[in-house]
C-alpha positions as semicolon CSV with decimal commas, in nm:
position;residue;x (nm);y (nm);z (nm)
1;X;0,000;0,000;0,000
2;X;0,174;0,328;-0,091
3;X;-0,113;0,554;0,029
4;X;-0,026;0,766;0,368
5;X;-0,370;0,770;0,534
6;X;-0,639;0,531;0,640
7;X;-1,000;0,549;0,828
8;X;-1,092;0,234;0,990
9;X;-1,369;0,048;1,136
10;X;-1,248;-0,200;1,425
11;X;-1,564;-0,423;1,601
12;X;-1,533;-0,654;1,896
13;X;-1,760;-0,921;1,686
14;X;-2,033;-0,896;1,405
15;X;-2,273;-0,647;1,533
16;X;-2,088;-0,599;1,813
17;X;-1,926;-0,289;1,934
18;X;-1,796;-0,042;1,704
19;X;-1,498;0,165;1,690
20;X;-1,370;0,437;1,412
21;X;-1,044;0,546;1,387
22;X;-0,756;0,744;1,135
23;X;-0,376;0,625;1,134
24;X;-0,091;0,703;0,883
25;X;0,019;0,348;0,961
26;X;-0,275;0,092;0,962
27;X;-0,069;-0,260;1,021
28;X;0,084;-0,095;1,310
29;X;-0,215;0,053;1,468
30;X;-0,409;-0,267;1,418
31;X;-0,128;-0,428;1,546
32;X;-0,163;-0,237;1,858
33;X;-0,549;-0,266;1,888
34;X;-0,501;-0,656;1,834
35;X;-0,259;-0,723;2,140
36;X;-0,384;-0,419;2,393
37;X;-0,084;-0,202;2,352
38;X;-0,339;0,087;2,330
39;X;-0,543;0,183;2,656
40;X;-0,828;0,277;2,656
41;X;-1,213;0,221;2,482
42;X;-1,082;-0,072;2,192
43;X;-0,875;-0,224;2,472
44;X;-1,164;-0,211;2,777
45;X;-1,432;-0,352;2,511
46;X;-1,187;-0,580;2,350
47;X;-1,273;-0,430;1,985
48;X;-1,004;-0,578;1,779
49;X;-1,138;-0,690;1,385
50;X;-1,040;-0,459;1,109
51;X;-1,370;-0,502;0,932
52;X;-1,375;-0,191;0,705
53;X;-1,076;0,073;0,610
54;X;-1,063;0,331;0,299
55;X;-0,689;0,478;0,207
56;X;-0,618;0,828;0,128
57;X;-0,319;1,051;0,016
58;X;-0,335;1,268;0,249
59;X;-0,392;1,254;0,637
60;X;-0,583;1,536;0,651
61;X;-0,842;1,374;0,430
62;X;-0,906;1,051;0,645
63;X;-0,937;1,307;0,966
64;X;-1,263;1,442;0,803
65;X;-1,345;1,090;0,682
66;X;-1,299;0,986;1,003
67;X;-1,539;1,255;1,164
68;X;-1,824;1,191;0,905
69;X;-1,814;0,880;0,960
70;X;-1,782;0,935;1,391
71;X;-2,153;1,173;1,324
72;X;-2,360;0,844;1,123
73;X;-2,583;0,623;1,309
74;X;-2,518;0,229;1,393
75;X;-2,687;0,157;1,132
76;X;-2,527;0,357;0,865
77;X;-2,167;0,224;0,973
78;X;-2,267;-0,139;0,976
79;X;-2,413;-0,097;0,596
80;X;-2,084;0,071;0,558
81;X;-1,947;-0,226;0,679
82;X;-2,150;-0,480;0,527
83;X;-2,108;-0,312;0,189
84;X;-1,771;-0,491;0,120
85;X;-1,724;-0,697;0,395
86;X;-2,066;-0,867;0,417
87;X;-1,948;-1,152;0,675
88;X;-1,783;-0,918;0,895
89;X;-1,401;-1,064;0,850
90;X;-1,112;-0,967;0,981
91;X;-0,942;-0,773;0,683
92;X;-0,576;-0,718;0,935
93;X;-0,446;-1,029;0,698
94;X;-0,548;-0,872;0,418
95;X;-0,308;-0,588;0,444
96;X;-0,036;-0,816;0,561
Protein backbone atom coordinates (compact mmCIF):
# COMPACT_ATOMS: atom_id res chain seq x y z
CA UNK A 1 0.00 0.00 0.00
CA UNK A 2 1.74 3.28 -0.91
CA UNK A 3 -1.13 5.54 0.29
CA UNK A 4 -0.26 7.66 3.68
CA UNK A 5 -3.70 7.70 5.34
CA UNK A 6 -6.39 5.31 6.40
CA UNK A 7 -10.00 5.49 8.28
CA UNK A 8 -10.92 2.34 9.90
CA UNK A 9 -13.69 0.48 11.36
CA UNK A 10 -12.48 -2.00 14.25
CA UNK A 11 -15.64 -4.23 16.01
CA UNK A 12 -15.33 -6.54 18.96
CA UNK A 13 -17.60 -9.21 16.86
CA UNK A 14 -20.33 -8.96 14.05
CA UNK A 15 -22.73 -6.47 15.33
CA UNK A 16 -20.88 -5.99 18.13
CA UNK A 17 -19.26 -2.89 19.34
CA UNK A 18 -17.96 -0.42 17.04
CA UNK A 19 -14.98 1.65 16.90
CA UNK A 20 -13.70 4.37 14.12
CA UNK A 21 -10.44 5.46 13.87
CA UNK A 22 -7.56 7.44 11.35
CA UNK A 23 -3.76 6.25 11.34
CA UNK A 24 -0.91 7.03 8.83
CA UNK A 25 0.19 3.48 9.61
CA UNK A 26 -2.75 0.92 9.62
CA UNK A 27 -0.69 -2.60 10.21
CA UNK A 28 0.84 -0.95 13.10
CA UNK A 29 -2.15 0.53 14.68
CA UNK A 30 -4.09 -2.67 14.18
CA UNK A 31 -1.28 -4.28 15.46
CA UNK A 32 -1.63 -2.37 18.58
CA UNK A 33 -5.49 -2.66 18.88
CA UNK A 34 -5.01 -6.56 18.34
CA UNK A 35 -2.59 -7.23 21.40
CA UNK A 36 -3.84 -4.19 23.93
CA UNK A 37 -0.84 -2.02 23.52
CA UNK A 38 -3.39 0.87 23.30
CA UNK A 39 -5.43 1.83 26.56
CA UNK A 40 -8.28 2.77 26.56
CA UNK A 41 -12.13 2.21 24.82
CA UNK A 42 -10.82 -0.72 21.92
CA UNK A 43 -8.75 -2.24 24.72
CA UNK A 44 -11.64 -2.11 27.77
CA UNK A 45 -14.32 -3.52 25.11
CA UNK A 46 -11.87 -5.80 23.50
CA UNK A 47 -12.73 -4.30 19.85
CA UNK A 48 -10.04 -5.78 17.79
CA UNK A 49 -11.38 -6.90 13.85
CA UNK A 50 -10.40 -4.59 11.09
CA UNK A 51 -13.70 -5.02 9.32
CA UNK A 52 -13.75 -1.91 7.05
CA UNK A 53 -10.76 0.73 6.10
CA UNK A 54 -10.63 3.31 2.99
CA UNK A 55 -6.89 4.78 2.07
CA UNK A 56 -6.18 8.28 1.28
CA UNK A 57 -3.19 10.51 0.16
CA UNK A 58 -3.35 12.68 2.49
CA UNK A 59 -3.92 12.54 6.37
CA UNK A 60 -5.83 15.36 6.51
CA UNK A 61 -8.42 13.74 4.30
CA UNK A 62 -9.06 10.51 6.45
CA UNK A 63 -9.37 13.07 9.66
CA UNK A 64 -12.63 14.42 8.03
CA UNK A 65 -13.45 10.90 6.82
CA UNK A 66 -12.99 9.86 10.03
CA UNK A 67 -15.39 12.55 11.64
CA UNK A 68 -18.24 11.91 9.05
CA UNK A 69 -18.14 8.80 9.60
CA UNK A 70 -17.82 9.35 13.91
CA UNK A 71 -21.53 11.73 13.24
CA UNK A 72 -23.60 8.44 11.23
CA UNK A 73 -25.83 6.23 13.09
CA UNK A 74 -25.18 2.29 13.93
CA UNK A 75 -26.87 1.57 11.32
CA UNK A 76 -25.27 3.57 8.65
CA UNK A 77 -21.67 2.24 9.73
CA UNK A 78 -22.67 -1.39 9.76
CA UNK A 79 -24.13 -0.97 5.96
CA UNK A 80 -20.84 0.71 5.58
CA UNK A 81 -19.47 -2.26 6.79
CA UNK A 82 -21.50 -4.80 5.27
CA UNK A 83 -21.08 -3.12 1.89
CA UNK A 84 -17.71 -4.91 1.20
CA UNK A 85 -17.24 -6.97 3.95
CA UNK A 86 -20.66 -8.67 4.17
CA UNK A 87 -19.48 -11.52 6.75
CA UNK A 88 -17.83 -9.18 8.95
CA UNK A 89 -14.01 -10.64 8.50
CA UNK A 90 -11.12 -9.67 9.81
CA UNK A 91 -9.42 -7.73 6.83
CA UNK A 92 -5.76 -7.18 9.35
CA UNK A 93 -4.46 -10.29 6.98
CA UNK A 94 -5.48 -8.72 4.18
CA UNK A 95 -3.08 -5.88 4.44
CA UNK A 96 -0.36 -8.16 5.61
Amino acid sequence: MNKSAYTYILASRKNGTLYVGVTSNIIYRIYEHKNGLIDGFTKKYDVKLLVYFEVFDDITEAIKREKVIKGWTRKKKIDLIESINKDWKDLYDYLL
